[in-house]
C-alpha atoms as one frame of an Amber mdcrd trajectory, in Angstrom:
protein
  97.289  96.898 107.880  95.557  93.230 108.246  94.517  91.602 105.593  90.140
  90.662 106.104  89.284  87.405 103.810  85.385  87.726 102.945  84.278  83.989
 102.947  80.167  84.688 103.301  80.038  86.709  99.859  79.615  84.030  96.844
  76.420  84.304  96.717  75.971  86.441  93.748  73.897  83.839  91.114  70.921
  84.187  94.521  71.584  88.026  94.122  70.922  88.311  90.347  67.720  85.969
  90.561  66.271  87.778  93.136  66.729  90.988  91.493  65.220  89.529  88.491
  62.537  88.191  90.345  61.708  91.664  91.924  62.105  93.676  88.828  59.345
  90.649  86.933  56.833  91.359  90.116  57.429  95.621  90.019  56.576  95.514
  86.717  53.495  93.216  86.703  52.763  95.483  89.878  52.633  98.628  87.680
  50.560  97.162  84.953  48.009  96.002  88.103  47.997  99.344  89.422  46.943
 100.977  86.072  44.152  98.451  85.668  43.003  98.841  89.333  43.286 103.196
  88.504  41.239 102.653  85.786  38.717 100.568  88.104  37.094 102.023  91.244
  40.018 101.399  93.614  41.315 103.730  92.727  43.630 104.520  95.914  44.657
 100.660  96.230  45.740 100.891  92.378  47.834 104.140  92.752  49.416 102.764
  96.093  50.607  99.863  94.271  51.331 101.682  91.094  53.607 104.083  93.063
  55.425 101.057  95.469  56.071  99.029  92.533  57.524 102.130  90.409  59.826
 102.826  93.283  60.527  98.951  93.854  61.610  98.689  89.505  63.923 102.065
  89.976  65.718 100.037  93.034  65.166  96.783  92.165  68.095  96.650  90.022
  70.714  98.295  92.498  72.224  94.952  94.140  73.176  93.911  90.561  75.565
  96.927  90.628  77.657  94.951  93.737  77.894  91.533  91.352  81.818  90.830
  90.865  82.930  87.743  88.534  86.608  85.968  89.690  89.187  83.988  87.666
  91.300  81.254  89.723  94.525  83.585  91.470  92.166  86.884  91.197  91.554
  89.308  94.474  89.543  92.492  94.830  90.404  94.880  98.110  87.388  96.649
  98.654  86.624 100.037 100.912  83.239 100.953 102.078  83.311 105.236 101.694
  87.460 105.143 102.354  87.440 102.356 104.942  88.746  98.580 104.166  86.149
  96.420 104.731  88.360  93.167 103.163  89.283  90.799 100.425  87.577  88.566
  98.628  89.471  86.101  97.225  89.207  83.064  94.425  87.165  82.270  91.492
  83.171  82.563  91.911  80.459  84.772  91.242  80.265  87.181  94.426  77.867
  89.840  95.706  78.669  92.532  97.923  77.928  96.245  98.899  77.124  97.856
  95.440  78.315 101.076  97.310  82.354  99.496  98.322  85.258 100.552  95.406
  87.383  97.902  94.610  90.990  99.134  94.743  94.037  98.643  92.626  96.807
 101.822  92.629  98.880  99.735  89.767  95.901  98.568  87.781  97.699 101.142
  85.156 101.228 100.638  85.741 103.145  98.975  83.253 106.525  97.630  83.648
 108.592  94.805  81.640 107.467  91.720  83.363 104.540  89.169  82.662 101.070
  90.259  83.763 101.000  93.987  82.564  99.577  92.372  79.117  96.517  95.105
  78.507  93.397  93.210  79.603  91.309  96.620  79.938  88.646  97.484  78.115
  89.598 100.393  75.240  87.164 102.840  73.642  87.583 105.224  71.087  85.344
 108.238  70.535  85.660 109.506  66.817  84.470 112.952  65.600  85.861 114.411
  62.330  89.522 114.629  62.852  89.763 114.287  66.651  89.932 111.083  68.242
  89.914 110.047  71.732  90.702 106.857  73.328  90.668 106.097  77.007  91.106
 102.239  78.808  89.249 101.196  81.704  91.233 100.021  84.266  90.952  97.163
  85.802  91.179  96.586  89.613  91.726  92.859  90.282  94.917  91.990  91.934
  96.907  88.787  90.400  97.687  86.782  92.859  99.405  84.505  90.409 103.375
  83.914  90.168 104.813  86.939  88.330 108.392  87.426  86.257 109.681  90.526
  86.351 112.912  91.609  84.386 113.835  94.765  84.662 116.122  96.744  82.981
 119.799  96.328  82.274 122.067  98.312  85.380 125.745  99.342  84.828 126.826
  98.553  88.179 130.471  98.917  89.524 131.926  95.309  90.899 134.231  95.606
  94.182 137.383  96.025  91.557 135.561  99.119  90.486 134.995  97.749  86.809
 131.883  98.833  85.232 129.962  95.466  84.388 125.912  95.542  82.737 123.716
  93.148  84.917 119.888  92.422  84.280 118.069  89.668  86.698 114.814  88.056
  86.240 112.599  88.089  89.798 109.550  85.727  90.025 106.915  87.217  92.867
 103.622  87.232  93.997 101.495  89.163  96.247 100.442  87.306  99.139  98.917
  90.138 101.692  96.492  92.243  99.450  96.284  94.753 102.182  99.569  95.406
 102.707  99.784  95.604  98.801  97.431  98.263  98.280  97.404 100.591 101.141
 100.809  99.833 102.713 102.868 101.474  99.451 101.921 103.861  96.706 102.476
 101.364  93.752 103.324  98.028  95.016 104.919  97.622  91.253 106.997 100.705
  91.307 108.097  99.691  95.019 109.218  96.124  94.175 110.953  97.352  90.692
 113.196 100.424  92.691 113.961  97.962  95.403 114.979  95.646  92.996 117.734
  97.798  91.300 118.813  99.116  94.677 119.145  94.950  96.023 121.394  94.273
  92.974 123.426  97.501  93.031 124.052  96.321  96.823 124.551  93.047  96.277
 126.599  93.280  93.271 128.956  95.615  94.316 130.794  92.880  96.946 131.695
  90.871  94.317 134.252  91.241  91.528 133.317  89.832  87.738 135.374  87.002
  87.710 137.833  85.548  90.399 140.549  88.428  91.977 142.910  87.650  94.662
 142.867  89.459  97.941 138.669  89.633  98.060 136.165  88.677 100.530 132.805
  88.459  99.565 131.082  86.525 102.266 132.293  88.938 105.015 133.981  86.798
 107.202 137.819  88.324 106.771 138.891  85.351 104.892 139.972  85.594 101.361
 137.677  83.393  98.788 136.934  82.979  95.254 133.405  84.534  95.104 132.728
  86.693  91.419 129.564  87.246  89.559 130.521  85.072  86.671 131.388  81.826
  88.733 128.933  82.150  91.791 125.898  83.088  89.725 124.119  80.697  92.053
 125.090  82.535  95.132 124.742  85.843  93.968 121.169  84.882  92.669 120.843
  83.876  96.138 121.769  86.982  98.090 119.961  89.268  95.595 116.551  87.252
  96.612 117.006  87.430 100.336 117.979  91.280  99.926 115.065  91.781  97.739
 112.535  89.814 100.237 113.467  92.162 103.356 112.872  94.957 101.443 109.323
  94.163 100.047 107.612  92.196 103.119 106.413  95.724 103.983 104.326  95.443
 100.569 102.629  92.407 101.119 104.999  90.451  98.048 107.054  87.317  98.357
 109.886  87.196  96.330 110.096  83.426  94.485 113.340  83.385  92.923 115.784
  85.939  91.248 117.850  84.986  88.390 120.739  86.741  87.019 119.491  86.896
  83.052 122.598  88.843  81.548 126.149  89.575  82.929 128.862  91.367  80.962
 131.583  94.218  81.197 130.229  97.655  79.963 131.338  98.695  76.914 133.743
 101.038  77.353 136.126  98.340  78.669 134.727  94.860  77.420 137.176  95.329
  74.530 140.281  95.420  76.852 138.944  92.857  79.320 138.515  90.735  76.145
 142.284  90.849  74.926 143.094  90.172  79.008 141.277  87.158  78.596 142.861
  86.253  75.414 146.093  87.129  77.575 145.516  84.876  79.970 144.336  82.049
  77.964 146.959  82.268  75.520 149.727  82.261  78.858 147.847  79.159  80.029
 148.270  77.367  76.734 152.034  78.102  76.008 152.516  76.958  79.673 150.852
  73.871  78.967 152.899  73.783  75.760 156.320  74.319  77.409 155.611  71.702
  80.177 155.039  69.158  77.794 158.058  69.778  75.346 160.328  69.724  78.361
 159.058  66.658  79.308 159.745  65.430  75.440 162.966  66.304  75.820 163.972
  64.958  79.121 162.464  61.836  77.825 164.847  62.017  74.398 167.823  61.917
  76.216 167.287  59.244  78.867 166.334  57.322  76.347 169.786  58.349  74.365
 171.313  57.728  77.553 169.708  54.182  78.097 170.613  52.371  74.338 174.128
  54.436  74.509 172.856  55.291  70.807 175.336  58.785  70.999 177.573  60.018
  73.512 177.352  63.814  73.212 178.959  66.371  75.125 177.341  68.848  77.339
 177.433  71.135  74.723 175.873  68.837  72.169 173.288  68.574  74.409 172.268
  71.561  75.048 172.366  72.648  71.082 169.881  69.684  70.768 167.405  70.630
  73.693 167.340  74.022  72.346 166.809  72.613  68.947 163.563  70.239  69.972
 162.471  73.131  72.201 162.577  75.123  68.723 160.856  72.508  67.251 157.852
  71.553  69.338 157.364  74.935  70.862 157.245  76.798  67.404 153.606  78.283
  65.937 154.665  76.510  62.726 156.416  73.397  61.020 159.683  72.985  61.210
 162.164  73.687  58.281 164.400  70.717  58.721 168.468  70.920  57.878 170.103
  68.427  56.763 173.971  68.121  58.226 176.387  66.014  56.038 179.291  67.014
  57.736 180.752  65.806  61.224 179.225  66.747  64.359 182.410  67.955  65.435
């Protein structure tokens, strides 16, 4: 399916005055053709009494075919089933009163910008029973749209359950292909966005793992959702995209929006973390008190302020080990006796 651009159709303001114009003459030729009745031409007066009638009950049909536009607005029309084309852009348009502008997701609502209700809402009242029904409305936006779809519990290449949500701007760019290419271009682009980030996410493990290659080319690397957010943003877009050209909808950007372990292990993953960052700082801890203490004795060494024995100096590295790697103050002991 092609999309057909209608350029020759903005002509609607010329539509309405004419159809003013004609409905002003059939009605002054009705009143003419009473007064001529009444007269003795009598068959000249009910000719133009009956043309004009016939002209004010068609006069007004063209003004069924007048269509408004908003900047980044479309209508796909068909002509008794067939598409006859698009027209496109803001201006005051008139075309076949008998073509059907169509829209199959005019009533589809889905968590993303644009589905704010713009259709008209009535409500029919009678005692206790109440009925409402919206009209919907068939312009396509052909504006930059956000859609953010629901949270997915996804398994990562680890097999860890992690909850992901992403954020995909679009737009529809063939209204053709939009309309009569898929049942519900919404519905299409929202299922092939869960099954895109279920594919996607899947190579990749939540944070950095040995032994894993996400890029496919046999070499280790250190790809993860949580530190290539860029990347995986990335891939999720181009995996959308060549699932939705079909549709007629160009996929903008896709943005990872949340990211997090599910909950029946984020508690354990959390005191792994802790783990790991508490093993990191006692390293860091350790490294520096050694250095402390090989620094203490050269400098003992150096002024030849104490000669001590090996074993001397060992009770004195494990004592400032004691001392700076300990979680609290020191209690310090006071020796008044000889060292030996």
């Amino acid at each position: 399916m092609e999309e057909i651009v209608l350029t020759n159709k903005k002509n609607g303001m010329r539509t309405l005055f004419l159809c003013i114009l004609v409905e002003i003459i059939a009605v002054a030729g009705i009143v003419c053709g009473a007064v001529l009745i009444e007269s003795t031409k009598e068959t000249l007066g009910a000719v133009l009494f009956v043309t004009s009638l016939i002209l004010l009950c068609v006069g007004w049909i063209p003004l069924v075919g007048l269509r408004v536009l908003k900047p980044q607005e479309a209508l796909a029309l068909t002509l008794f089933g067939k598409y006859i084309g698009t027209i496109k852009g803001e201006g005051f348009y008139s075309i076949n009163p008998f073509c059907v502008a169509v829209n199959p997701a005019a009533t589809t609502k889905l968590n993303q910008s644009g589905d704010v209700s713009h259709q008209k809402s009535t409500t029919t009242s009678s005692n206790d029973l109440n009925i409402s029904f919206e009209i919907p409305n068939k312009r396509l936006s052909l504006k930059i749209m956000t859609l953010n779809n629901n949270r997915q519990k996804i398994n990562d290449c680890l097999g860890n359950p992690v909850e992901i949500g992403i954020a995909v701007m679009w737009r529809i760019v063939d209204t053709a292909k939009a309309v009569f290419n898929v049942d519900n271009y919404k519905e299409y682009l929202s299922l092939q966005c869960d099954s895109a980030l279920r594919n996607i996410v899947r190579i990749y493990p939540y944070d950095v793992a040995p032994g894993v290659d996400t890029t496919g080319d046999g070499i280790d690397d250190d790809g993860s959702l949580r530190g290539s957010s860029e990347v995986v943003a990335s891939r999720i877009r181009d995996e959308i995209q060549s699932r939705v050209n079909e549709a007629g909808i160009e996929i903008i950007e896709a943005r990872i929006t949340y990211l997090a372990y599910a909950p029946e292990i984020a508690a354990v993953m959390l005191q792994r973390q802790q783990a790991s960052a508490i093993i990191d700082a006692r390293k860091m801890i350790v490294d520096g008190a050694v250095g402390m203490v090989e620094m203490a004795l050269e400098r003992l060494n150096q002024n030849n302020l104490v000669q001590l024995d090996e074993e001397r100096k060992a009770a004195m590295v494990s004592n400032l080990l004691v001392v700076l790697c300990g979680n609290h103050d020191a209690q310090p002991v006071v020796n008044t006796s000889s060292l030996y």
